[in-house]
VEXBA-752138 format. One record per atom (N, C-alpha, C): x, y, z; residue in three letters. Coordinates in pm, whole numbers, plus 50000, padded with zeros to 5 digits. Example, Ala and Ser with C-alpha at 12.3 -4.5 7.8 and 13.67 -1.06 7.14 Angstrom:
<nodes>
513194943150780ALA512304955050780ALA513204967050780ALA512854977550708SER513674989450714SER512905000350787SER
</nodes>
This chain:
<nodes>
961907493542912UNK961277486142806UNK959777484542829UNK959617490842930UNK957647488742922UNK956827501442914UNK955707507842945UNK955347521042887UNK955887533042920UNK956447540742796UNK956607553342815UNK955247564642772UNK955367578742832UNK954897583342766UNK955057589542676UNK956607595242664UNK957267597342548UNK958397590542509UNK958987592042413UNK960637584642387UNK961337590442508UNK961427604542586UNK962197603942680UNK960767606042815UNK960387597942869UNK959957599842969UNK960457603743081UNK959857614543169UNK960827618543264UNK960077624543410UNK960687619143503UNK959967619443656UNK960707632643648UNK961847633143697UNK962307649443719UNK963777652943652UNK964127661743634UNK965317666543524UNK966347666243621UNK967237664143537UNK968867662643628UNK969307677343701UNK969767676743830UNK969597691343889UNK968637693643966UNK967547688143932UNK966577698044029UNK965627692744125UNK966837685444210UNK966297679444332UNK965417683344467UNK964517677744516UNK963567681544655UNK964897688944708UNK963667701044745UNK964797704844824UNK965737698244992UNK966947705444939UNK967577695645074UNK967917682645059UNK967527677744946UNK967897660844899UNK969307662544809UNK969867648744810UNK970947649844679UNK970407645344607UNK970707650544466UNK970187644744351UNK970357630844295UNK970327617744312UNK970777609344209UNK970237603944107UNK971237603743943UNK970427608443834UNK970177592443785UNK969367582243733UNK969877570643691UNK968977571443558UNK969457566443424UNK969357564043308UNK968907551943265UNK967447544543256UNK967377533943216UNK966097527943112UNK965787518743054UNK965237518643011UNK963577504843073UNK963807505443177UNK962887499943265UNK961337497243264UNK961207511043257UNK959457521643265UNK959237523343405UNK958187534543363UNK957627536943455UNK957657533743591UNK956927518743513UNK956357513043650UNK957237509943748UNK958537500843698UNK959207494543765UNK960157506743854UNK960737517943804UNK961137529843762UNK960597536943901UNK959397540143903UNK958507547944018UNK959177536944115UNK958777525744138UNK958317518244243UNK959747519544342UNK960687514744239UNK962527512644265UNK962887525444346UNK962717540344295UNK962517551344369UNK961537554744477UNK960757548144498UNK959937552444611UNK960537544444746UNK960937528544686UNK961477518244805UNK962717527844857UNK963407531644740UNK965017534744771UNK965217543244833UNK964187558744816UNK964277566844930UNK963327568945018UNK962777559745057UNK962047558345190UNK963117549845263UNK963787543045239UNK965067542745305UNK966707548445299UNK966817558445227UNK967497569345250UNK966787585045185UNK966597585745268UNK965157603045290UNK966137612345235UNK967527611445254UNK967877624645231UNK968197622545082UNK968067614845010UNK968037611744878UNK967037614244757UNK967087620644646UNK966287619544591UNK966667615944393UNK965717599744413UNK966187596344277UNK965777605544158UNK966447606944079UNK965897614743933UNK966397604043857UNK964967597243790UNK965387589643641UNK964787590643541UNK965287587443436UNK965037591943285UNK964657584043178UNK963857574143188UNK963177565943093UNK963797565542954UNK963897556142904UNK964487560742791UNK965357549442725UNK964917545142594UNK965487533542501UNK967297530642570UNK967807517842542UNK968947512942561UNK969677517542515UNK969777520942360UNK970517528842317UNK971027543942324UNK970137549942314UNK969717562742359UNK970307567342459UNK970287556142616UNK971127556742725UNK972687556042670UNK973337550442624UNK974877546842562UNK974697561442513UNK974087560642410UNK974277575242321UNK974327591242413UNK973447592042543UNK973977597642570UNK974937601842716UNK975037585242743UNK976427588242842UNK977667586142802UNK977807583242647UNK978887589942552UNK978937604542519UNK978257612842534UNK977947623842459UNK978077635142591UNK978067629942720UNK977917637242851UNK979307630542944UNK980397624942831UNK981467619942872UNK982347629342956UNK982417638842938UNK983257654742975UNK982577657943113UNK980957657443106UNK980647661843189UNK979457653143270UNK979347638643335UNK978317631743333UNK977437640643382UNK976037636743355UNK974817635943455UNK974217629343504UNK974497619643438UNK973777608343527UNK975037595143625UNK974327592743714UNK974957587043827UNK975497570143841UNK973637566143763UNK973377549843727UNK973347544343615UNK973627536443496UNK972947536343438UNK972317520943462UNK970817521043465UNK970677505743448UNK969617500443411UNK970237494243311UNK969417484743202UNK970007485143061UNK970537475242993UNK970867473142862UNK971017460242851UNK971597454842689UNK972457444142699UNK973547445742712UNK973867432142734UNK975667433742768UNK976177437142708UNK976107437642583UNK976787443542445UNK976997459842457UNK975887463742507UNK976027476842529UNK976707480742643UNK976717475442780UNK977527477142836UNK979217474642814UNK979347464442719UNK980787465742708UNK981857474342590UNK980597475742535UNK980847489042437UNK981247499842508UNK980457506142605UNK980867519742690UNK982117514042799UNK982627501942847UNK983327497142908UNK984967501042822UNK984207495442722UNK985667498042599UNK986077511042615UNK985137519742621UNK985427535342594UNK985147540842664UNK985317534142807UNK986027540542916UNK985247549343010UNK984027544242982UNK982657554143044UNK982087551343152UNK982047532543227UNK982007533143335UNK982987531643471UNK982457528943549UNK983437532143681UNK983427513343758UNK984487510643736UNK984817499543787UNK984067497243954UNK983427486744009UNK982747487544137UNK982717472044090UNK982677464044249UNK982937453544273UNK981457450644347UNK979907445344366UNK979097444844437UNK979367434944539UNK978417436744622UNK978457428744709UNK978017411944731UNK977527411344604UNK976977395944509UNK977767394744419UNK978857399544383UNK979667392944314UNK979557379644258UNK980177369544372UNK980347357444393UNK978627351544328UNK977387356444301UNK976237351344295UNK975527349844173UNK976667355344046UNK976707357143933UNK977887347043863UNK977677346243736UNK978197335443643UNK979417344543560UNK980937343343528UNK981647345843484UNK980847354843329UNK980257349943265UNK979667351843166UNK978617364743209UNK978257366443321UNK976957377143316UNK977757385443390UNK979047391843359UNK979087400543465UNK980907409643329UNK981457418343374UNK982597423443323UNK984187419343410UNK984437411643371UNK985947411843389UNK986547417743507UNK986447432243463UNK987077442243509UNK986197448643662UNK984857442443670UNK983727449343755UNK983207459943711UNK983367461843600UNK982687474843519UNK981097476743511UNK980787464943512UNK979447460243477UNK978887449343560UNK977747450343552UNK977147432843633UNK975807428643574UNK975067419543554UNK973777412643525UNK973227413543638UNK972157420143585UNK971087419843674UNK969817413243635UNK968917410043515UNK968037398043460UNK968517393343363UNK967717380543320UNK968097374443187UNK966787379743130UNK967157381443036UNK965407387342954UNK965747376742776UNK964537368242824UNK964367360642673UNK963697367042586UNK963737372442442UNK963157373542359UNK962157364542294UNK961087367842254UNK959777360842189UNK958997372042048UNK957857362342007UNK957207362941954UNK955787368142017UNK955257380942013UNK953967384942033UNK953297385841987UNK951877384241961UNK950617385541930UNK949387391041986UNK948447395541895UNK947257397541982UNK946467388241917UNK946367387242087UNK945537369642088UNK944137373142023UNK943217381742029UNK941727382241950UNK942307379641837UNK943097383441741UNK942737383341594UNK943857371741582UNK944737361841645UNK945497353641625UNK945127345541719UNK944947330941655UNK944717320241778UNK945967315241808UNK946297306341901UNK947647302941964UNK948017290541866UNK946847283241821UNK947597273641668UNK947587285441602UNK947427293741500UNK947827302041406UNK949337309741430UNK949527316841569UNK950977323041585UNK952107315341518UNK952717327241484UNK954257324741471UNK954637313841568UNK955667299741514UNK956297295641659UNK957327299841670UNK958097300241539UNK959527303941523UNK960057313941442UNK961147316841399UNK961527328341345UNK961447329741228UNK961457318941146UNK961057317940964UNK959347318840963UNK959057319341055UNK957657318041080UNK957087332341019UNK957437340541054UNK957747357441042UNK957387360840911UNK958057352240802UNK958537355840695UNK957267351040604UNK956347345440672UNK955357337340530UNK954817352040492UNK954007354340403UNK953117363640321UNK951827368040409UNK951347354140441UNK950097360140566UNK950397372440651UNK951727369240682UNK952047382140773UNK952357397340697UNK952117396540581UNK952457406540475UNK951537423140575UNK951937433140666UNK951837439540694UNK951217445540835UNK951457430140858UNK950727426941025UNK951797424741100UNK953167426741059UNK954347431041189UNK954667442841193UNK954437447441331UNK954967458641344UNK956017459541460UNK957387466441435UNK958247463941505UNK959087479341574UNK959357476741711UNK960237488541749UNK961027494241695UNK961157508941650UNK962397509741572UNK963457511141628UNK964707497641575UNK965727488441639UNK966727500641653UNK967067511041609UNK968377520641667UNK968297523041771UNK967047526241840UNK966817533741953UNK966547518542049UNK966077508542049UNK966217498642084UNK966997485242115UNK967407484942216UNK968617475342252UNK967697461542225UNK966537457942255UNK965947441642283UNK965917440542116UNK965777448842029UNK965457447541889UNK966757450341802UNK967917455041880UNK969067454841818UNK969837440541816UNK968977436941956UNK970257421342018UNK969677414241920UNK967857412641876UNK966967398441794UNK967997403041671UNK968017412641557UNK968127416641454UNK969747411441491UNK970377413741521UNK972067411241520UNK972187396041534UNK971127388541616UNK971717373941628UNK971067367141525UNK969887374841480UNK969597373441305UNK970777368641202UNK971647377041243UNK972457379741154UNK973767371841181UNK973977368641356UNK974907364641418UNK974887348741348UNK973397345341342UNK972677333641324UNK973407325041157UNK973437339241028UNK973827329940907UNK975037335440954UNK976007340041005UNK977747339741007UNK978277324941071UNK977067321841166UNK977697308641223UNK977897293041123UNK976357297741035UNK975617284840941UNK976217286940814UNK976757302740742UNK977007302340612UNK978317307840568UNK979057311940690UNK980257318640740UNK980297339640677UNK978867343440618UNK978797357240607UNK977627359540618UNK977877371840635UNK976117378440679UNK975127383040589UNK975357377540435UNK973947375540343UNK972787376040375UNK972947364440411UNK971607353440434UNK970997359940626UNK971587366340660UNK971157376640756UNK970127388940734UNK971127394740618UNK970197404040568UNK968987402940469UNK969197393340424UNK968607388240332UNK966637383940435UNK967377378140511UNK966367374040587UNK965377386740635UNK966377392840734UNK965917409240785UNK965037419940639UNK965627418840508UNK965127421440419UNK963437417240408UNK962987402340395UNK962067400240439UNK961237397340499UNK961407400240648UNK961237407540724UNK960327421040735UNK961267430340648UNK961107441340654UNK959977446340549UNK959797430140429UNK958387432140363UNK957097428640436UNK957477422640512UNK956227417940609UNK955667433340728UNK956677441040728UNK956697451040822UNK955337461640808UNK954627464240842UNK953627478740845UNK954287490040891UNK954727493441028UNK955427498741102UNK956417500341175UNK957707508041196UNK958297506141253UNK957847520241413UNK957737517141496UNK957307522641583UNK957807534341674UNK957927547841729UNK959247550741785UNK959927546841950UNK958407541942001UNK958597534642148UNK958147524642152UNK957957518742259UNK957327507742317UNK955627509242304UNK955237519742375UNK953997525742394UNK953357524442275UNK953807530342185UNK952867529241979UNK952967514941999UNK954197509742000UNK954237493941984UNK953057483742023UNK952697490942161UNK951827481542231UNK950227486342178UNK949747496242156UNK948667503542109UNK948627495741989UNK949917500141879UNK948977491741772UNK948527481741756UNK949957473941801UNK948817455241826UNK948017452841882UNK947407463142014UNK946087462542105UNK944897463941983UNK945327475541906UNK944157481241846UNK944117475741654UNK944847462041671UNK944637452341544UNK945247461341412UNK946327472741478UNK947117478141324UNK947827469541272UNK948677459541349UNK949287451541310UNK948867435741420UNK949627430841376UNK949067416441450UNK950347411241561UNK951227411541523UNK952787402241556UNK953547414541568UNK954947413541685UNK956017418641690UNK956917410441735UNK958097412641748UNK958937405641865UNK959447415341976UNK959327405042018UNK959497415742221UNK960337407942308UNK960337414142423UNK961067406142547UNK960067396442661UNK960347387742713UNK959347380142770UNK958627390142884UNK959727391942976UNK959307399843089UNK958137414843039UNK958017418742941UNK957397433842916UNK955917427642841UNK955937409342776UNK954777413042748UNK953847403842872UNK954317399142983UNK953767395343038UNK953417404243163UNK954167414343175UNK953777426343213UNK952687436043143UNK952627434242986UNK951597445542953UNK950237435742990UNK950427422342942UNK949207411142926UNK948537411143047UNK949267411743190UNK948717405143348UNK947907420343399UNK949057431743366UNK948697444343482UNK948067453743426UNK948327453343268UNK947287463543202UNK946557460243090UNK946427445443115UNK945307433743019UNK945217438242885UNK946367437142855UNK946597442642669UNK945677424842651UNK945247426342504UNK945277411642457UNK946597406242366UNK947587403942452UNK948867398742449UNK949477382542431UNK949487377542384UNK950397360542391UNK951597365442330UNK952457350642352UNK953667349642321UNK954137329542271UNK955027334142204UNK955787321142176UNK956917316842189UNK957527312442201UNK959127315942241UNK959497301642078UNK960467309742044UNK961087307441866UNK961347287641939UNK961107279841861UNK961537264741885UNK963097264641874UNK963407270141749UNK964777270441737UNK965597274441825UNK965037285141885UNK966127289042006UNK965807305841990UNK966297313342121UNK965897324442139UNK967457334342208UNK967317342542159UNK968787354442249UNK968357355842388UNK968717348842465UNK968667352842632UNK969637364042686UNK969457375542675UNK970187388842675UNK970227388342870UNK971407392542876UNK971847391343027UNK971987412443023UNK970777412443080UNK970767431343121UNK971547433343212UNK972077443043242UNK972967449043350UNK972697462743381UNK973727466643514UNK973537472143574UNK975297481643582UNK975077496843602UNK976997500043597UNK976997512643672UNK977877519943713UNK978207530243754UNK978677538643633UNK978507554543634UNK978897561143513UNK980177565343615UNK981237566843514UNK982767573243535UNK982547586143557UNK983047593143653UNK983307606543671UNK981757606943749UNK981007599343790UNK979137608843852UNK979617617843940UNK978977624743967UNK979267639444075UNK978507632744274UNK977697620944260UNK977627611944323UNK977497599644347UNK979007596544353UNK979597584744341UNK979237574744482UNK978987578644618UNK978957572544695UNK977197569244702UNK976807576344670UNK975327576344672UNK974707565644559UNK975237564244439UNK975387555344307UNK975567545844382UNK976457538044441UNK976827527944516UNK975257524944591UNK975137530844660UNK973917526744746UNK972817520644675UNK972477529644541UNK971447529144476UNK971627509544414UNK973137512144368UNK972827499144289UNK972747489144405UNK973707490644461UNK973627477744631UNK971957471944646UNK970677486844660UNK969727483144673UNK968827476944628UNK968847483344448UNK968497473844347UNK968767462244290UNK969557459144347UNK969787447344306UNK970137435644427UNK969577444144554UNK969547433844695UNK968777421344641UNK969027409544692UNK967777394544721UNK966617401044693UNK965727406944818UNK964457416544820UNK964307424044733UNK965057431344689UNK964857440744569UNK964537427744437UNK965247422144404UNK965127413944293UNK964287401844299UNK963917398744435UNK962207392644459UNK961377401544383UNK961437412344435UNK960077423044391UNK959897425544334UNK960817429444219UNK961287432244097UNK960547421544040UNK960707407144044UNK960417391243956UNK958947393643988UNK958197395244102UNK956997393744126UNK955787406744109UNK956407417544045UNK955707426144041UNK956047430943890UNK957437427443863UNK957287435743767UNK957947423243625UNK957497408843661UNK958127401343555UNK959817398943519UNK960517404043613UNK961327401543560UNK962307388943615UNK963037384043544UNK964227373143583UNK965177376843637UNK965777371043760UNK967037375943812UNK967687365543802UNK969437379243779UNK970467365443739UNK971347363543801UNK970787369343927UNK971237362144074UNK971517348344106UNK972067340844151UNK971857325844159UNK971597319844301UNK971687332244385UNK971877330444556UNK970167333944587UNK969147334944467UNK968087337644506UNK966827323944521UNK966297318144641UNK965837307844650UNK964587308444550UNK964417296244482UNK963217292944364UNK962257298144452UNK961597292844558UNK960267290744573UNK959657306744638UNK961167312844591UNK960647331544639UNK960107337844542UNK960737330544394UNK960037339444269UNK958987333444231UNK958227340144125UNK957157338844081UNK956687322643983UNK956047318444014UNK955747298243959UNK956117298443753UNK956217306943726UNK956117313443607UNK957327314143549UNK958507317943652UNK959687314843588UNK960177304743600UNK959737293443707UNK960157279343741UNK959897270643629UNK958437274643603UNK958047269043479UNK958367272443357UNK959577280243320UNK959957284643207UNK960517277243097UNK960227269343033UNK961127262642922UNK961367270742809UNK962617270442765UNK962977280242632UNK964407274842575UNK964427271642452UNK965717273642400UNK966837280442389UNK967867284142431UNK968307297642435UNK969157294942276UNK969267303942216UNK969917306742095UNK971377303242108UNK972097295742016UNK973617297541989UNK974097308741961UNK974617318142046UNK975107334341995UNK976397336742058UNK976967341041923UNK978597343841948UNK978497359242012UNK978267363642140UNK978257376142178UNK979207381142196UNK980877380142149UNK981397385742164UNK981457394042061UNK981497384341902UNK981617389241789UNK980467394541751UNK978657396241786UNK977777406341823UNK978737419341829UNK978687418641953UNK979217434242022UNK980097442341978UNK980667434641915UNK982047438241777UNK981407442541676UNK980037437941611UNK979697441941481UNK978287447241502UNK977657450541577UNK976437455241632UNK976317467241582UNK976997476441588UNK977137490441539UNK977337489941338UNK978067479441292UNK977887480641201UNK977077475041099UNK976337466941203UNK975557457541115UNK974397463541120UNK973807472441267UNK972647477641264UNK972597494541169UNK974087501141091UNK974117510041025UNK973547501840898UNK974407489640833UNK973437486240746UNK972497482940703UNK971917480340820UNK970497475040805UNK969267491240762UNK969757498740851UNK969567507740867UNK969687517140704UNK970707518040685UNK970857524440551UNK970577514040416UNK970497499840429UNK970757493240299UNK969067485140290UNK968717479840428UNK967737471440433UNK966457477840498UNK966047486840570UNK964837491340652UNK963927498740485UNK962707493940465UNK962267500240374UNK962097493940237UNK963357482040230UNK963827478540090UNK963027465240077UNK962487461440168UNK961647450040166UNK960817445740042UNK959857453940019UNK958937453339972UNK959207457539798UNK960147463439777UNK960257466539634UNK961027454239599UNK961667445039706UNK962867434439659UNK962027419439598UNK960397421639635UNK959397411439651UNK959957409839485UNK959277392139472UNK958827393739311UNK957447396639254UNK
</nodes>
């Protein structure tokens, strides 16, 4: 979720490992940064290893370790929402593994079965660029979105290929099933929305360029990626987190069924997701761990100080209708915004 240089960014192709190394392939949607760093720690302590990973939207990952079901290539996959992980769980794609933190995780952030596990909580927000938006002017909350001022100054990831923009848009929606008992007033909403929209973007990377460079003003994002673009590569970035409440998406971490290295997969995740690993991870690269065995005063003052609402979200019934709610949006609502105006 932080810069690519393309929709599939890629350190090295599946197969074609240093020589004399084994290949292990992992699929995530991370970046770069975090991405390089995770591979350089991991095999400088096992040399005869060599990671190959593949940058690349949340979805995109599902899509294609469904599609490479017969024959995997990749080893890891890690990073999504849970939704997405229990989607490929359903259909039988990952490989049951029990970690060694088990016990350090919450019934709720992890699979049943050990199929899956949480590895951050990532809150969703409201972004801006702070030059052309002052911090009284931002969006605070999510109807906020919708006034006219914003008439072509949001520009947003495009949500198929995007898991953080599939989870906001679905609990959108999750949001009037709870308040109106159907998903109208979901789409309805997302509808305008979608008049306020300029762009829909195909990565992260356009995403972050245009609001740097005042094409649009506002998006919604994940906490951890814009306080990562804001600190290390001084975008002019703020954020708000919605008053009403926000989707605290529990990312994970899984083994693919059938990898061609299965014992080596093991290692990889053991490492990434060690104490130390997930210090370094919080302090370098923003993110939250949803570890619970990890002492406060190791992570960064930033998440201590975090106050946020977390959203009422029925994630089971999400994950159930995610696929069909984001086809309609997709076919009935992306586009229709603006002719629906009066």
């Amino acid at each position: 979720m932080t810069i690519r240089l393309m929709a599939f960014a890629v350190l090295f192709l599946p197969g074609c490992a240093r020589q004399g190394r084994i290949p292990l392939v992992v699929y995530s949607p991370h970046g770069r940064e975090l991405l390089s760093d995770a591979a350089a720690m991991y095999e400088a302590a096992h040399p005869g290893q060599d990671v190959q990973w593949l940058d690349m939207g949340s979805q995109d990952a599902l899509d294609r370790v469904r599609t490479e079901r017969a024959n995997p290539q990749a080893d890891v996959w890690w990073g999504a929402p849970m939704t997405m992980f229990e989607q490929a769980e359903q259909e039988g794609l990952l490989q049951e593994y029990t970690p060694t933190w088990d016990s350090a995780v919450g019934p709720e952030e992890k699979s049943a079965q050990a199929c899956w596990y949480g590895t951050f909580l990532t809150p969703e927000v409201i972004m801006y660029n702070t030059r052309l938006v002052s911090e009284a002017e931002a969006p605070r909350d999510w109807d906020d979105l919708l006034d006219p001022k914003w008439r072509d100054q949001v520009i947003i990831r495009y949500p198929l290929a995007s898991g953080t923009m599939r989870i906001i848009f679905c609990a959108i929606i999750d949001r009037a099933v709870r308040t109106t008992g159907g998903t109208d007033a979901g789409f309805r909403w997302l509808r305008r929305l979608d008049a306020n929209t300029g762009t829909y973007t195909a990565d992260p990377t356009q995403l972050y360029l245009k609001i740097a460079r005042g094409e649009g003003m506002v998006t919604l994002w994940d906490l951890p990626d814009v306080e990562l673009q804001a600190t290390e590569h001084r975008y002019p970035f703020g954020y708000a987190v919605p008053r009403s409440g926000t989707p605290v998406i529990t990312d994970g971490i899984a083994l693919i069924r059938g990898a061609k290295h299965a014992s080596e997969a093991k290692q990889f995740y053991e490492f990434v997701t060690s104490r130390q690993s997930m210090i370094r991870q919080a302090r370098m690269f923003y993110r939250i761990p949803s570890r619970r065995d990890i002492p406060p005063d190791s992570l960064p003052g930033w998440i201590s100080s975090l106050r946020l609402t977390a959203m009422n979200v029925d994630w089971q019934d999400l994950s159930e209708h995610e696929r069909e709610w984001m086809k309609e949006w997709d076919e009935r609502v992306k586009g229709s915004g603006k002719a629906s105006l009066p």
